[in-house]
C-alpha positions, 0 to 999 in steps of 0.5 A, spaced: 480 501 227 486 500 231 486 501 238 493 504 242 494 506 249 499 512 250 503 516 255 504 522 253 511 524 255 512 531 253 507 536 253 507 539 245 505 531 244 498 533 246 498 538 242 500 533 235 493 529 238 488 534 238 490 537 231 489 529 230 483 529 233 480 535 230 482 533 222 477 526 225 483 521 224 484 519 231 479 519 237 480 520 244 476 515 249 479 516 255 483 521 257 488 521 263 492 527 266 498 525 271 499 528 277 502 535 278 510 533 280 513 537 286 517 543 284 523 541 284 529 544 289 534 550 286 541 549 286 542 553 291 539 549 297 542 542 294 548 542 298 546 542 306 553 547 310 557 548 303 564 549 304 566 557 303 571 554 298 565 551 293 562 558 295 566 562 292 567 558 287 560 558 284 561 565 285 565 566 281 562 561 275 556 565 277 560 572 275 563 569 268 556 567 266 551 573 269 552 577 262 551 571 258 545 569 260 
C-alpha cells in the first residue's frame, strides 16, 4: 500500500476520488475541506473614478460583444 497526501485543485478531481474510492482501489483516511474564498470583485468596480474616455470605451466593447455572449 502507498500512502499520498493530495490537495485537490479543481473540483471535478474529487469527484475522480470518489469513483476511485467506490471501485475499493483507494481509500480516504482523512478528508480536508478548504475554506470558503471571498467572492471576487466584478469588472465593474475594479477601476475606482474611471475616466469617462475608458467608460465609453468599455461601453462600446460592451456593445460589439452583448449579442455574442
Amino acid at each position: 500500500m502507498i500512502t499520498l497526501r493530495l490537495h485537490i485543485l479543481e473540483e471535478h478531481a474529487l469527484d475522480i476520488i470518489r469513483s476511485l474510492e467506490k471501485l475499493r482501489a483507494v481509500e480516504v483516511v482523512i478528508e480536508e475541506t478548504m475554506p470558503p474564498t471571498a467572492p471576487t470583485q466584478k469588472w465593474g468596480g475594479i477601476i475606482k473614478n474611471p475616466s469617462e474616455e475608458l467608460l465609453s470605451y468599455a461601453n462600446k466593447v460592451r456593445e460589439e460583444w452583448e449579442d455574442r455572449i
